[in-house]
C-alpha distance (Angstrom), angle and dihedral (degrees) to the residues before:
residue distance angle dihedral
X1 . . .
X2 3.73 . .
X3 3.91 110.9 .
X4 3.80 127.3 -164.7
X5 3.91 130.0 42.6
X6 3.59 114.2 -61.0
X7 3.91 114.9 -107.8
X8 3.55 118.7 -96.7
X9 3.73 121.4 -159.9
X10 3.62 112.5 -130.2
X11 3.88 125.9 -136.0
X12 4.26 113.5 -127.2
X13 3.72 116.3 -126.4
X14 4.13 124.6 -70.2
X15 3.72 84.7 -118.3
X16 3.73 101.3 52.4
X17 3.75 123.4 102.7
X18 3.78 123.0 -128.2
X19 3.42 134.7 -165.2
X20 3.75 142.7 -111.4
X21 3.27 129.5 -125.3
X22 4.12 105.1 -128.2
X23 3.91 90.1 -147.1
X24 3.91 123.5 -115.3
X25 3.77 118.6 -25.6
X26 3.35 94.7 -130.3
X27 4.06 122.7 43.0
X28 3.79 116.9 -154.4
X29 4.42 107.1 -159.2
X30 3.68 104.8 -136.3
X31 3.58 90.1 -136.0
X32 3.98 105.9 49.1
X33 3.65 119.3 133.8
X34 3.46 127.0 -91.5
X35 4.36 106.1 -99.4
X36 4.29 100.3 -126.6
X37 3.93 118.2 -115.8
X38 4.08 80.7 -152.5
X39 3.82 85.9 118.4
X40 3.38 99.6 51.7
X41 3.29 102.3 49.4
X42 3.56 91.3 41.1
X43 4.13 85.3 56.6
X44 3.67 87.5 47.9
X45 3.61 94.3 52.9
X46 4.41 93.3 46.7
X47 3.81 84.8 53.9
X48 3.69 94.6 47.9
X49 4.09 87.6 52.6
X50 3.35 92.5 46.0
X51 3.73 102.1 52.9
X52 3.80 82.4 41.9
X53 3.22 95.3 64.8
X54 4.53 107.0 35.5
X55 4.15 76.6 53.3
X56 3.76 92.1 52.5
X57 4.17 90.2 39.7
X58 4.01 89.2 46.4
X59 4.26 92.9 47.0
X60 4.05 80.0 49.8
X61 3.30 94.3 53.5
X62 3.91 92.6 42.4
X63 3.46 92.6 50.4
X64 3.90 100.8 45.3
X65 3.67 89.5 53.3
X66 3.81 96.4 43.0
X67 3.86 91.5 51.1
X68 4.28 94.2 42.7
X69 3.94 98.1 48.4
X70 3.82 87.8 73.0
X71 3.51 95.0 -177.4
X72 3.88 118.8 98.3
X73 3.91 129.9 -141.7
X74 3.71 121.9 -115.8
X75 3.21 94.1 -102.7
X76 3.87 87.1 51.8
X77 3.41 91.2 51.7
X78 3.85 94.0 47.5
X79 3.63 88.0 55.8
X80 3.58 97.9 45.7
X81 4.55 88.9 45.5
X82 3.79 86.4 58.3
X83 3.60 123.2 100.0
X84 3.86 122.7 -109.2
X85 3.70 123.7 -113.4
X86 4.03 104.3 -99.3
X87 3.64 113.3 -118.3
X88 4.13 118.7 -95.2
X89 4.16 115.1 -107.1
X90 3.35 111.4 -120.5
């Protein structure tokens, strides 16, 4: 059970001042316009191209150096030694 007196709240003074709230700091118009997500997706876009093409430029590069080295590993030339499957009968 509750004990005690209940609080009251108490009322200031007919003479003293109070202030006013200002309002928010910040006011947000109801209407504004919309900000554009042009740049962003025009930033996604640049990055896109450019990863497109350093991964085309490295495969390039890969490949021109895989195809002028001529000369296989042994393990290539393991591979290459052993004899092929033979073809199922129908």
């Amino acid at each position: 059970m509750a004990q005690g007196k209940l609080k009251v709240k108490s009322k200031l003074p007919a003479g003293a001042k109070v202030k006013k709230n200002k309002g928010k700091a910040v006011t947000k118009r109801s209407n504004a316009p919309v900000p554009s997500k042009s740049t962003a997706v025009e930033r996604n876009k640049m990055k896109a191209k450019v990863t497109k093409m350093v991964n085309a430029q490295a495969e390039q590069q890969l490949r021109a150096l895989a195809t002028s080295s001529g000369e296989l590993s042994a393990a290539q030339q393991h591979v290459a030694k052993a004899p092929t499957a033979p073809a199922p009968a129908k």
